[in-house]
N, C-alpha and C positions, 0 to 999 in steps of 0.2 A: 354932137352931144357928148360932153365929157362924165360917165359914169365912175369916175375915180378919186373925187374930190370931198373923202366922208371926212378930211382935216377940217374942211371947211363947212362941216357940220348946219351951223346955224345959219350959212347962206344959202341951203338950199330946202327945195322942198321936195316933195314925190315927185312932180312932172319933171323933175331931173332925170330922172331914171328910167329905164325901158319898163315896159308893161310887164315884163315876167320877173321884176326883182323889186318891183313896190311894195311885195306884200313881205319881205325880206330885209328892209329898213325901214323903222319907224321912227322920226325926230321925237328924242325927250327932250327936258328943261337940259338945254345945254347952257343955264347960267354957272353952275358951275365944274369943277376941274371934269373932264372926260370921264366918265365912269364911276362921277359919286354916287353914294347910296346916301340916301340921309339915316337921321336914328331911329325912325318909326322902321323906314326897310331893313335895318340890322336887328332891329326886335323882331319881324317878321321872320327872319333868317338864321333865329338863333340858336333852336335847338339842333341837337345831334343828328337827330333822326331826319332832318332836313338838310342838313347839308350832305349828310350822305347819299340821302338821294338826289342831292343835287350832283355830287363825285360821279355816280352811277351813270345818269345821264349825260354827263361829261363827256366819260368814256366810249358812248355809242352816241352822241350826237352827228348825224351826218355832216359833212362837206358842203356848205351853199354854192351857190354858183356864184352871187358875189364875191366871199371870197378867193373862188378858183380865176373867179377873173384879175382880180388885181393881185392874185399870184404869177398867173399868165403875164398881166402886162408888166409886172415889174421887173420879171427876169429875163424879157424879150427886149426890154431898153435897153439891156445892154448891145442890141445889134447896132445900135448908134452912138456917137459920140455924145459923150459930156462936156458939153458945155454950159456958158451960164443963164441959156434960155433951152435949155432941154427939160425934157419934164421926168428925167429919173428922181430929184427930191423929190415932187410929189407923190410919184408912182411910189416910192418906198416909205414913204410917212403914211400914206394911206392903207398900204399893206401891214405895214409894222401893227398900226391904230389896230386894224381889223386882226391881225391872228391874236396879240397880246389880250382884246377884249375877249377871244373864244375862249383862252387858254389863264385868264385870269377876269373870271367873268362880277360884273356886281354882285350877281347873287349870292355870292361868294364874300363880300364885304371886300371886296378888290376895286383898283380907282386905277385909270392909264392916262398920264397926262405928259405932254412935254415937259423937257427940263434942263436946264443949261446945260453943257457941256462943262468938264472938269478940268481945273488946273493946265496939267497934262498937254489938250488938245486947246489951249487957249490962239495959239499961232499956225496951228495945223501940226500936222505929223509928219516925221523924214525919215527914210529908209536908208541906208547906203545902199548904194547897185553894187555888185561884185565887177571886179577886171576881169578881162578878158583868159587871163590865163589863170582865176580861181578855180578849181573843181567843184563842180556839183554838190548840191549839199540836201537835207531833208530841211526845204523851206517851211514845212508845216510844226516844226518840232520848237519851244521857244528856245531863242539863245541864253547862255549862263550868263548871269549876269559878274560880272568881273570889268574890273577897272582897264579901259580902254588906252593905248598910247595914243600920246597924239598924231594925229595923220599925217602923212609926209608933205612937204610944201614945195609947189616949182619953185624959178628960181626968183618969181614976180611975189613970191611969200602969201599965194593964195593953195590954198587945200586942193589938190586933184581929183579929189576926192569925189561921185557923182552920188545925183538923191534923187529920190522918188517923194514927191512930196503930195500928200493929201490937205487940202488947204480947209481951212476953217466951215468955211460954206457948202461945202462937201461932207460936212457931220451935222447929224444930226441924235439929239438923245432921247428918249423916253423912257420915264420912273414909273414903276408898277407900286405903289400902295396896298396896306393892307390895317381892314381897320380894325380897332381894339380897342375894348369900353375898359377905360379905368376909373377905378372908384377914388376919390376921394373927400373924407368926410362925409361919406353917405352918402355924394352926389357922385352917378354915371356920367360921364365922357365920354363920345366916341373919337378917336385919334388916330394920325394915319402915319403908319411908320412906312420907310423904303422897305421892298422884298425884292426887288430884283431893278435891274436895270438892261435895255435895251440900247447899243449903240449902231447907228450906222456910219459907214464908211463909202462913199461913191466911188469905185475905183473898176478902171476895165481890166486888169489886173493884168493888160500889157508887158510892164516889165516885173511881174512878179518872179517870174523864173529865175531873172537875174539878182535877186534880192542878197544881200552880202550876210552871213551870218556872224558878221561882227557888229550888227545893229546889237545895242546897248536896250534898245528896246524891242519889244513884241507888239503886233497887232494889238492882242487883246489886254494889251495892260492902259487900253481908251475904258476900260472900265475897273480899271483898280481905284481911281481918286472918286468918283464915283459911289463905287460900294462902300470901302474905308473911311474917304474923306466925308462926303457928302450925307451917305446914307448911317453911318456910324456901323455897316456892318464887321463884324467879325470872321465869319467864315459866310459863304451864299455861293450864290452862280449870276449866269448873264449870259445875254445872247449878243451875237455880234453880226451885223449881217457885212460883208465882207465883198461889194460888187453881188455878183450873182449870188453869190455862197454866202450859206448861212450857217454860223459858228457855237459855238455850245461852249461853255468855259466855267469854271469852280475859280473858287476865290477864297484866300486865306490870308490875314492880314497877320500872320503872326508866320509868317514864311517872308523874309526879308530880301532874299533870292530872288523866289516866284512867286509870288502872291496869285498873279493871273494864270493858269493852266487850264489846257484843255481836258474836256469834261470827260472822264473815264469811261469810254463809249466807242467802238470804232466808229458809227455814225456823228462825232462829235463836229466834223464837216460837211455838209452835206451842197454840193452842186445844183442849186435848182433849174438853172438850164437841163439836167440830167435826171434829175430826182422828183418825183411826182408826190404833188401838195399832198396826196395819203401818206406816202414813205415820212416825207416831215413833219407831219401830224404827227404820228403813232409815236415817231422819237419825242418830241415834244410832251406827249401827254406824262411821259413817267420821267423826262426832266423836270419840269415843275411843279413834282410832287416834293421837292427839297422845300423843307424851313430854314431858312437863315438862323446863323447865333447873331446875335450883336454885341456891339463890346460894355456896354453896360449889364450886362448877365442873363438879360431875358432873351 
């Protein structure tokens, strides 16, 4: 019995599930996007004094065991290889699904739905590996962006040059919404703008050590076309889950440089093989206390 499969929502029922986590998933109308509220639940949800206690309860909502379980199994995939019938995409869509609905819940007028992947990662992503005789470098810090020469070439006029590549089917994205009644003409809306974006990365992060720091790009810039492009935001943040590790990152479209940076936090990576679902809760809970700007002024 596979208790891991809540992406797949609408094909299941409770006798999926063991007897001690039925009473801990209930199907709603999954007709539509993952975590809609409709506009009668946003009128429910409106005043102050409710969403605060809803913040309150937030912050001391215990740990399920469902959750702790597809935390568990997702970070333990990594003892095996990726391949293209492994089950780390599902173990990490289904983890992703569940933390982003604790930590951006409907009550909240919050929505978690898949969403394309950007620009960016349309062909997968390539790292250069460093030579053998590079020195060491701090792989965690992103590189400056600066105009690259081009690689040197054997004498066959092919680039030496070696990559690490994450391929397309190995990412995966999720859009967090957030909803907002506009008026006009005296008539309420409710509308759902981007607030953050979640990327994953399938990688056993094998040759990360050797990772060349004259990559032109960073990890985390799989969520700058995203926020910018996609989402119209202006400044925000985004999580990246990184193989095991799970990454924390700010975003400022008006930094032409670095737009994507790691989140000003020394937990802004955290090792989940090593780090217990509490420790990444607690960081979590006061990173997405951030509101985005967006580039149209609100």
């Amino acid at each position: 019995m596979d208790v891991h499969s809540l992406i797949d929502a609408p094909d299941m029922n409770l006798h999926d599930l063991p007897a001690e986590l039925e009473l801990q998933y209930s199907p709603t109308d999954m007709s539509g996007p993952f975590g809609a509220v409709t506009a009668q639940e946003h009128d429910d949800h409106a005043t102050g004094s409710d969403i605060s206690m809803v913040d309150e309860q937030q912050q001391t909502r215990p740990i399920d065991d469902l959750l702790q379980t597809l935390y568990n199994t997702y970070h333990t995939s990594y003892v095996f290889d990726i391949t293209k019938i492994s089950a780390h995409k599902k173990h990490a869509r289904d983890f992703a699904f569940a933390l982003l609905q604790r930590h951006y819940p409907a009550s909240r007028q919050y929505r978690v739905e898949a969403t394309a992947l950007g620009p960016l990662c349309k062909y997968g992503i390539n790292f250069i590996l460093k030579e053998p005789y590079e020195p060491e470098s701090d792989i965690d810090t992103p590189p400056s962006k600066k105009k690259k020469s081009a690689p040197k070439q054997n004498k066959h006029g092919h680039s030496d040059l070696m990559f690490h590549n994450i391929e397309p089917e190995n990412m995966v994205a999720f859009a967090v919404k957030k909803g907002v009644v506009e008026v006009n003409d005296g008539v309420e809306t409710l509308t759902w703008r981007a607030h953050t974006y979640l990327v994953i990365l399938l990688d056993d992060l094998s040759t990360f050590p050797r990772w060349s720091r004259d990559n032109v790009n960073h990890r985390g810039d799989v969520l700058s076309d995203l926020s910018g492009v996609i989402g119209r935001i202006r400044r925000g943040h985004g999580i990246l889950f990184f193989g095991p590790r799970l990454e924390l990152y700010s975003y400022d479209a008006n930094d032409a440089k670095l737009p994507v940076k790691p989140y000003q936090s020394p937990n802004w990576k955290m090792d989940m093989r090593i780090t217990s679902l509490a420790e990444v809760d607690e960081v979590l809970r006061n990173f997405v206390r951030q509101e985005p700007m967006y580039k149209d002024g609100h």
